[in-house]
ZANU-317133 format. One record per residue (C-alpha): x, y, z; residue in one letter; residue number from 1. Coordinates in nm, 3 decimals. Example, Ala and Ser with C-alpha at 12.3 -4.5 7.8 and 13.67 -1.06 7.14 Angstrom:
residues 2
       X       Y       Z type seq
   1.230  -0.450   0.780    a   1
   1.367  -0.106   0.714    s   2
end
This chain:
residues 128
       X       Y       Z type seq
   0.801   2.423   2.904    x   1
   0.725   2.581   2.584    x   2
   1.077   2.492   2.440    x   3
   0.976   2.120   2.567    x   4
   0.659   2.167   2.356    x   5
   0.847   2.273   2.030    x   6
   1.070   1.977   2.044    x   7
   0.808   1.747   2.056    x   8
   0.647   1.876   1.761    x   9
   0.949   1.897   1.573    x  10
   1.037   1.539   1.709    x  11
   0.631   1.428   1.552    x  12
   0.729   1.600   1.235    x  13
   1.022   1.433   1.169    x  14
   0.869   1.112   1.205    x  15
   0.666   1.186   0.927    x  16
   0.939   1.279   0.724    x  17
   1.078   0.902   0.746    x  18
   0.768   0.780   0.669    x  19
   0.759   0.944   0.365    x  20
   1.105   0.908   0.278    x  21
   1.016   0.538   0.338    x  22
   0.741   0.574   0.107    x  23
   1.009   0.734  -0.141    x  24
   1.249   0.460  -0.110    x  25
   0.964   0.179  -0.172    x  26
   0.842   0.395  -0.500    x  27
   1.231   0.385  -0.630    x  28
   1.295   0.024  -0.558    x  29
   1.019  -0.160  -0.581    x  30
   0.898  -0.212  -0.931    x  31
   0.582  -0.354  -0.784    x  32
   0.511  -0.064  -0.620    x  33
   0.477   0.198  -0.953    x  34
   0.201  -0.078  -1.072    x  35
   0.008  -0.038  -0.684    x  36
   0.046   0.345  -0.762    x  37
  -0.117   0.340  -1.123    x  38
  -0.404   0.088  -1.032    x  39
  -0.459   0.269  -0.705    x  40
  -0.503   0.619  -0.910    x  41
  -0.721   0.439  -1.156    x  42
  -0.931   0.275  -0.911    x  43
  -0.974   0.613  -0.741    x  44
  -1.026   0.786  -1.062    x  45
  -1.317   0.523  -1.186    x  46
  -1.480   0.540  -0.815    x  47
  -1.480   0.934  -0.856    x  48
  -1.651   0.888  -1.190    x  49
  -1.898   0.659  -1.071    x  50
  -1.953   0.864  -0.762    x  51
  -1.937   0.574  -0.558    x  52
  -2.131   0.684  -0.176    x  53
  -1.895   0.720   0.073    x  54
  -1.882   0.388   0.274    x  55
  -1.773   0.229  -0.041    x  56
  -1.471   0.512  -0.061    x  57
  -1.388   0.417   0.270    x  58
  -1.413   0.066   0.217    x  59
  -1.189   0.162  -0.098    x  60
  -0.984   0.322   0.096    x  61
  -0.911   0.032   0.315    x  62
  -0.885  -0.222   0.095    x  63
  -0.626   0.029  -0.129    x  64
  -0.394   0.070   0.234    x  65
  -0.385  -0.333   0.314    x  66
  -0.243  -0.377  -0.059    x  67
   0.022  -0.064   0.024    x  68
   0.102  -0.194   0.393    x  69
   0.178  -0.529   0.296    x  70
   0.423  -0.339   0.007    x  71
   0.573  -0.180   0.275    x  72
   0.606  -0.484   0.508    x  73
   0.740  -0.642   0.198    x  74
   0.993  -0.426   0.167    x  75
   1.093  -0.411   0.491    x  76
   1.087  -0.751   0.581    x  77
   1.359  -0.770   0.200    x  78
   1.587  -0.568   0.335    x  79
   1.621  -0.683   0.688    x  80
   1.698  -1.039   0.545    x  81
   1.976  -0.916   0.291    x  82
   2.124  -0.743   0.606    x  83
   2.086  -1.013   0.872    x  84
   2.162  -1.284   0.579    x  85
   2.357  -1.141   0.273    x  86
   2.405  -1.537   0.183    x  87
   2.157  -1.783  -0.020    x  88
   1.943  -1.994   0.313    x  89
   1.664  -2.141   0.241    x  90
   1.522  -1.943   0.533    x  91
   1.578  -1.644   0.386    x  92
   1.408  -1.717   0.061    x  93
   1.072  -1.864   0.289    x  94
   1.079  -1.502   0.448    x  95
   1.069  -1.337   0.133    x  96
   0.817  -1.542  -0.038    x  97
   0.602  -1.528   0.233    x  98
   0.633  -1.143   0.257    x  99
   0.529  -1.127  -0.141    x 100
   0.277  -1.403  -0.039    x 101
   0.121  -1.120   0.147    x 102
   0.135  -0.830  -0.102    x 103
  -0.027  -1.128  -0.353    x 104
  -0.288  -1.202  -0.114    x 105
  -0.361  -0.830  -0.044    x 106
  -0.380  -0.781  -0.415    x 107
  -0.590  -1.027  -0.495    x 108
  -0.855  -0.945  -0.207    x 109
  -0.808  -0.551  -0.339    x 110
  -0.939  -0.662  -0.668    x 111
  -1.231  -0.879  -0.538    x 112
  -1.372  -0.579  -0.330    x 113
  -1.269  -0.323  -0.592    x 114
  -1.531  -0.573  -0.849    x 115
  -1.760  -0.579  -0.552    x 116
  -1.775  -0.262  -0.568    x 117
  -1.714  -0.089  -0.892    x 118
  -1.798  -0.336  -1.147    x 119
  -2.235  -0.300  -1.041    x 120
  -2.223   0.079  -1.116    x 121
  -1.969   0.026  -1.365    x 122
  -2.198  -0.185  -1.540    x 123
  -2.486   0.015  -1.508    x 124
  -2.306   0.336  -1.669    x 125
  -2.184   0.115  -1.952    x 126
  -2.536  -0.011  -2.008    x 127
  -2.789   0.304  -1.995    x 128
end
């Protein structure tokens, strides 16, 4: 029972390791994804400045993960397309623009709420 116990955890933890290595793979491939990584650190740097309460971190927070999932979706979605369809179809191309539809449309949302939300105290600390 106890060996059964071991396995499982070993079996949790390696599930996070491909998670992160797909995390890795989506940092080394995806140019996109190095200018998520330096707006999500500045975002999270200007919020820790402005010592933003903590619903708006977690609303953030939120906001910050839709814009990564739909990377990662992205992604995904790229490279299950080249596989399934290494040709030029005009299918193909609708999946993938739809997929960076998403990532746009994330992005674009992110930076609404992040004004929402940072430019007010952001304004105020430029001000007085």
């Amino acid at each position: 029972m106890a060996s059964r116990g071991r396995g499982e955890l070993y079996s949790r933890a390696r599930s996070f390791r491909y998670a992160f290595e797909g995390w890795w793979y989506v940092l080394r491939t995806q140019h996109n994804a190095w200018i998520h990584a330096l707006i999500t650190l500045a975002v999270f740097a200007l919020a820790w400045w402005l010592r933003l309460p903590g619903r708006d971190w977690a609303i953030l927070i939120l906001t910050v993960m839709v814009v990564w999932m739909a990377e990662f979706m992205n992604t995904a979605l790229e490279a299950v397309v080249d596989m399934a369809m290494p040709d030029v179809h005009p299918l193909a191309k609708v999946a993938k623009d739809v997929a960076a539809a998403a990532v746009l449309g994330g992005a674009i949302g992110a930076v609404l709420v992040g004004l929402l939300l940072l430019g007010p105290p952001l304004w105020q600390r430029l001000l007085y």
